[in-house]
MIBA-581102 format. One line per field, with one value per residue: residue in three letters; chain; x, y, z of N, C-alpha, C in turn. Coordinates in nm, 2 decimals. Layout:
N
resn: (ALA, ...) $
chain: (A, ...) $
neast: (X, ...) $
nnorth: (Y, ...) $
nup: (Z, ...) $
caeast: (X, ...) $
canorth: (Y, ...) $
caup: (Z, ...) $
ceast: (X, ...) $
cnorth: (Y, ...) $
cup: (Z, ...) $
***
This chain:
110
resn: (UNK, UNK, UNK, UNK, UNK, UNK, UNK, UNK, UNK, UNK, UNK, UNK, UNK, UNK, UNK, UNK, UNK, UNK, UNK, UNK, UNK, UNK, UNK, UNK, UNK, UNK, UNK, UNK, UNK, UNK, UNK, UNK, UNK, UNK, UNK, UNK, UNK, UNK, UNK, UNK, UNK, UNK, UNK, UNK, UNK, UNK, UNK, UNK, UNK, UNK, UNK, UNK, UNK, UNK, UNK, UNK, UNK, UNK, UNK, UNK, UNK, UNK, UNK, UNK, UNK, UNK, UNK, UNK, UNK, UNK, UNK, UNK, UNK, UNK, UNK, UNK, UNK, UNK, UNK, UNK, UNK, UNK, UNK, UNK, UNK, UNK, UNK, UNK, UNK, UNK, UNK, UNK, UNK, UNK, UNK, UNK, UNK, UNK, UNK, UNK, UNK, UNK, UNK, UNK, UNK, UNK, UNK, UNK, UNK, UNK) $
chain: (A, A, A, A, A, A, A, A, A, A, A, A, A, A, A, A, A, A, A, A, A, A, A, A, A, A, A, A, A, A, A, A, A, A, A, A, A, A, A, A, A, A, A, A, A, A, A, A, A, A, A, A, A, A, A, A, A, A, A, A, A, A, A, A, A, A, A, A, A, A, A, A, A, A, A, A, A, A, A, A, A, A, A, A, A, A, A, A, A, A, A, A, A, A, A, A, A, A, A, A, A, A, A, A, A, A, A, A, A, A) $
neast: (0.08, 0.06, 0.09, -0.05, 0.07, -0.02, -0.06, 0.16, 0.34, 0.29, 0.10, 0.22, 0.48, 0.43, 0.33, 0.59, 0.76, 0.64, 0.65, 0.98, 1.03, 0.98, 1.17, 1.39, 1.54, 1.77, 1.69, 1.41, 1.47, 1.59, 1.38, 1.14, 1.28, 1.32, 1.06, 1.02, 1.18, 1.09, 0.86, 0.59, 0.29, 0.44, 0.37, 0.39, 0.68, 0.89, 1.09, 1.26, 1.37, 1.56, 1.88, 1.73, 1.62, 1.30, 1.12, 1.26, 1.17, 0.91, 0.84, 0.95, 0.81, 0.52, 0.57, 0.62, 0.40, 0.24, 0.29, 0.20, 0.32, 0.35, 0.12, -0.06, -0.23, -0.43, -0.43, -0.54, -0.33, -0.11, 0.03, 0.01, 0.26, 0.29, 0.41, 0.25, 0.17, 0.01, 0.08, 0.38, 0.47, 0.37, 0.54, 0.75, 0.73, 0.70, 0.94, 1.11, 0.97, 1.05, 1.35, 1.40, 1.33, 1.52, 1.74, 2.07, 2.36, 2.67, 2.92, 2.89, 3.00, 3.07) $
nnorth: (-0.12, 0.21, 0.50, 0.83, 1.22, 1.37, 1.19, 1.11, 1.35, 1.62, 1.90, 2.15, 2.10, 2.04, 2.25, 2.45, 2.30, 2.34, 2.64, 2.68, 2.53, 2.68, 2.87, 2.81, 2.87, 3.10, 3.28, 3.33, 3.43, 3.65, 3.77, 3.81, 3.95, 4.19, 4.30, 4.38, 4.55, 4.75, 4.82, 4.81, 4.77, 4.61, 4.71, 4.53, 4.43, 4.29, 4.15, 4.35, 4.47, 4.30, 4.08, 3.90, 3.71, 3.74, 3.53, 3.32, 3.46, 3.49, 3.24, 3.22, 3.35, 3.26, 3.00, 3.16, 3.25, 3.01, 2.94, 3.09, 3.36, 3.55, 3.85, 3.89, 4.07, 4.13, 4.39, 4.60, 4.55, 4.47, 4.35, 4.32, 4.28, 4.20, 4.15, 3.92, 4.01, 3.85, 3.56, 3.60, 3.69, 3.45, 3.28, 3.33, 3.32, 3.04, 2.95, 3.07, 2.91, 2.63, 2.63, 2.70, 2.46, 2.27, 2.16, 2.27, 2.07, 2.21, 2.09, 1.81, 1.55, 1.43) $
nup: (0.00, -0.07, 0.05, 0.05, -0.03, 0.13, 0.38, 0.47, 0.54, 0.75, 0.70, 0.76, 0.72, 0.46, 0.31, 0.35, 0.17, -0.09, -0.10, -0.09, -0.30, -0.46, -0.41, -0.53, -0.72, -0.88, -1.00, -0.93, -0.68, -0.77, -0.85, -0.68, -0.49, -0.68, -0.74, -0.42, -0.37, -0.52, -0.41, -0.56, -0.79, -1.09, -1.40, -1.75, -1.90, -1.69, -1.73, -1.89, -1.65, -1.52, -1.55, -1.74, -2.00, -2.18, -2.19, -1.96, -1.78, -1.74, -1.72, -1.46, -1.34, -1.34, -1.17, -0.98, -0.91, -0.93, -0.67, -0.48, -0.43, -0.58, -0.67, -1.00, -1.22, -1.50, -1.69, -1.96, -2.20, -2.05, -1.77, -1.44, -1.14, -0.85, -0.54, -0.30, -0.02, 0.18, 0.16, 0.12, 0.45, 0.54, 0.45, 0.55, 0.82, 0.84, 0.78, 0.96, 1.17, 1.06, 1.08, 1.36, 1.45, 1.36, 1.56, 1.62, 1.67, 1.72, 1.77, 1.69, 1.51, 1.20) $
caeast: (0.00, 0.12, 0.03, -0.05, 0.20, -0.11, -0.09, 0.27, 0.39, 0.20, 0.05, 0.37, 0.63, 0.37, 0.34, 0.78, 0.78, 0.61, 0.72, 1.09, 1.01, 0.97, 1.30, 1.50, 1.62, 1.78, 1.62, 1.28, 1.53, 1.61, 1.23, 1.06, 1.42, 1.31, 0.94, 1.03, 1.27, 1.00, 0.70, 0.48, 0.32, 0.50, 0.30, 0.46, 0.77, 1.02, 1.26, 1.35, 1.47, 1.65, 1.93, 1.72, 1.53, 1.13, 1.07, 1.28, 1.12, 0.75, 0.82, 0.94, 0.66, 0.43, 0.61, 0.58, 0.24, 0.18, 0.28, 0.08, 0.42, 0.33, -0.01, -0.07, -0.37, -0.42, -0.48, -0.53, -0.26, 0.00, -0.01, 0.09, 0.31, 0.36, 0.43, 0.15, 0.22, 0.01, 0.16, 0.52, 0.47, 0.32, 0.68, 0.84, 0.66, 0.70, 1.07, 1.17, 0.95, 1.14, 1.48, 1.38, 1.29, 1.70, 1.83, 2.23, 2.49, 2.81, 3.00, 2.83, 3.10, 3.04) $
canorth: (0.00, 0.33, 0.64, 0.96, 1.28, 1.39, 1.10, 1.09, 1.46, 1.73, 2.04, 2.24, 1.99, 2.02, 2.43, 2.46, 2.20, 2.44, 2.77, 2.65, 2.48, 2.82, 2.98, 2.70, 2.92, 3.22, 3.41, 3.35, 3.49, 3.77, 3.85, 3.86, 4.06, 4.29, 4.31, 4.39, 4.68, 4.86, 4.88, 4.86, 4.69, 4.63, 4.64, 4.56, 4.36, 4.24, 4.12, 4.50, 4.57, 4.23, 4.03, 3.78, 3.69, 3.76, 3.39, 3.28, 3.57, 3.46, 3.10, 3.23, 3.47, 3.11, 2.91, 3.24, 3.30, 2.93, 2.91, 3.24, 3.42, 3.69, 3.86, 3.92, 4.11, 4.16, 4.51, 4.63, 4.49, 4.43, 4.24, 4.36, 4.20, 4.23, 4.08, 3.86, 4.02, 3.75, 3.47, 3.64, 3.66, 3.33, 3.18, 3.38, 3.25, 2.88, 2.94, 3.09, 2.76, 2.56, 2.65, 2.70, 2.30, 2.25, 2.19, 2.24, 2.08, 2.21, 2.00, 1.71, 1.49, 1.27) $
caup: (0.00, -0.10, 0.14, -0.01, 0.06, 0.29, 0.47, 0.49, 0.58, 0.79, 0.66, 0.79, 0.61, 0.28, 0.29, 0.32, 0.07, -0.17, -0.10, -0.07, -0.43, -0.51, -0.38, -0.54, -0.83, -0.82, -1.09, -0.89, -0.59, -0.81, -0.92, -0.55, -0.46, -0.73, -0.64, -0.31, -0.37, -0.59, -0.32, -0.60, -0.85, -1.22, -1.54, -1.82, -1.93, -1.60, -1.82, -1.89, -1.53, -1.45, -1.69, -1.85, -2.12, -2.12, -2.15, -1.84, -1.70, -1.74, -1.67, -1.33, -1.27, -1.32, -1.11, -0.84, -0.89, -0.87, -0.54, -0.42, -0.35, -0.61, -0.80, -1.13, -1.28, -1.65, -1.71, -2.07, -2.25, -1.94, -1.63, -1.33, -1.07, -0.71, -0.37, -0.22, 0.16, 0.28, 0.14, 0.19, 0.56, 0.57, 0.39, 0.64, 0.92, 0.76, 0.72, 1.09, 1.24, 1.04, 1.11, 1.49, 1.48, 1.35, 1.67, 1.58, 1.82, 1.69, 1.82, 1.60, 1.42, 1.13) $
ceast: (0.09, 0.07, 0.04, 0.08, 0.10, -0.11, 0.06, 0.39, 0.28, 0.17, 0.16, 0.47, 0.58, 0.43, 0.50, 0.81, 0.76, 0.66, 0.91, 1.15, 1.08, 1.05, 1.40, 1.56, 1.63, 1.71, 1.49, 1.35, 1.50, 1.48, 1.15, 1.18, 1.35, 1.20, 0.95, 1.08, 1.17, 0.89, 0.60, 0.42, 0.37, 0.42, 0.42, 0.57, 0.86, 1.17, 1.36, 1.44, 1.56, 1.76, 1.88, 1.64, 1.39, 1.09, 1.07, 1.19, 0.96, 0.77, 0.85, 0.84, 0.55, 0.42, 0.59, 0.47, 0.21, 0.16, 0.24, 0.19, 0.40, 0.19, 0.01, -0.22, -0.30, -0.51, -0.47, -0.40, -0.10, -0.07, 0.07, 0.12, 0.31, 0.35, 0.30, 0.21, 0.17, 0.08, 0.32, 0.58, 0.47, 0.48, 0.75, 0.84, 0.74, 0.87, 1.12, 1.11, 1.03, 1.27, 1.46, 1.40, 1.42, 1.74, 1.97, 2.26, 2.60, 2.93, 2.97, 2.99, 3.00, 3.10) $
cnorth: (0.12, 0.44, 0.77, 1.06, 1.34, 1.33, 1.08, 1.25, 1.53, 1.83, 2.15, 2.23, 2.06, 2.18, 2.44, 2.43, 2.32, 2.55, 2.76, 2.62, 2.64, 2.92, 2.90, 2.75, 3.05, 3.32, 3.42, 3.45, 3.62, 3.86, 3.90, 3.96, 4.21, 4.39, 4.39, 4.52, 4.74, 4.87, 4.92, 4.79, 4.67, 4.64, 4.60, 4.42, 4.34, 4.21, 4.24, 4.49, 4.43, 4.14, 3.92, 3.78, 3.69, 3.65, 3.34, 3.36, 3.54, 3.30, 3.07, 3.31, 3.36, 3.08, 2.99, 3.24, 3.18, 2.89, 3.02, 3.35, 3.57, 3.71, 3.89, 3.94, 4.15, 4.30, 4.58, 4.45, 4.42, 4.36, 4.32, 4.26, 4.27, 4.16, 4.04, 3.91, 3.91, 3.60, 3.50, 3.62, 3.51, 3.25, 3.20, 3.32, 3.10, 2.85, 2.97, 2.98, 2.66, 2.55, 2.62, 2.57, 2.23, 2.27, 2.12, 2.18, 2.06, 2.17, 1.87, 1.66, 1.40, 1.20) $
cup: (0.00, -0.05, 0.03, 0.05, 0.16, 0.43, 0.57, 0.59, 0.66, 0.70, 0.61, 0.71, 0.47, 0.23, 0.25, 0.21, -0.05, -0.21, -0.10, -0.22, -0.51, -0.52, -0.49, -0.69, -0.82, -0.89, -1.04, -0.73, -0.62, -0.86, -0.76, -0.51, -0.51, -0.71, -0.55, -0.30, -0.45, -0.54, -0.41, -0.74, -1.05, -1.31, -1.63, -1.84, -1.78, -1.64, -1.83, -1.78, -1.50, -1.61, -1.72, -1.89, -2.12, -2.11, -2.02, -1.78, -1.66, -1.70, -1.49, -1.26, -1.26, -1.22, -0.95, -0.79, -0.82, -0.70, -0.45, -0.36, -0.46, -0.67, -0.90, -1.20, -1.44, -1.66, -1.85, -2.14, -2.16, -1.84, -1.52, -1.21, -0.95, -0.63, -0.36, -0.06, 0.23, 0.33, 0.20, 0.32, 0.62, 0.57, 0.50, 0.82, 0.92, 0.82, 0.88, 1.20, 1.24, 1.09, 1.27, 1.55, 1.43, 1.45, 1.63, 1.69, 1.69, 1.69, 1.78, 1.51, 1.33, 1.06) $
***
């Protein structure tokens, strides 16, 4: 019998799992980075302000969206991007649990 990942991980594990997914390239680093620094939201092309190509560019605005770390409305002929704050918080939340529950001993050999 084969368990589902519901059955097999918590909630907590799943969520990380996700949003972590989500960090796991830099050029999605470098897109919420960019986001972030402009307090506001983009229409328009992304590709412009960072170095790469509009494709990568949209295939990581997907992969963002998918995982609710950014929005995107379609407004005329542009889209606009920005920060999900809820989500963001949420990652953030997720992420200082996680680590918290790494109990180091530095003194660890292997």
């Amino acid at each position: 019998m084969v368990l589902a990942k519901h059955e097999l991980f918590d909630k907590q594990e799943q969520q990380c799992a996700v949003l972590f997914k989500a960090l796991a390239h830099p050029a999605r680093i470098q897109i919420l980075k960019f986001l972030a620094e402009t307090k506001t939201c983009i229409s328009g092309d992304i590709s412009r302000e960072l170095p790469l190509g509009r494709t990568t560019v949209n295939q990581h605005l997907k992969e963002l969206k998918n995982a609710g770390l950014i929005q995107g409305r379609v407004t005329g002929a542009n889209t606009n991007y920005c920060l999900s704050p809820a989500k963001v918080k949420e990652m953030k939340d997720l992420a200082e649990s996680f680590f918290e529950s790494i109990d180091i001993d530095e003194n660890m050999v292997c």
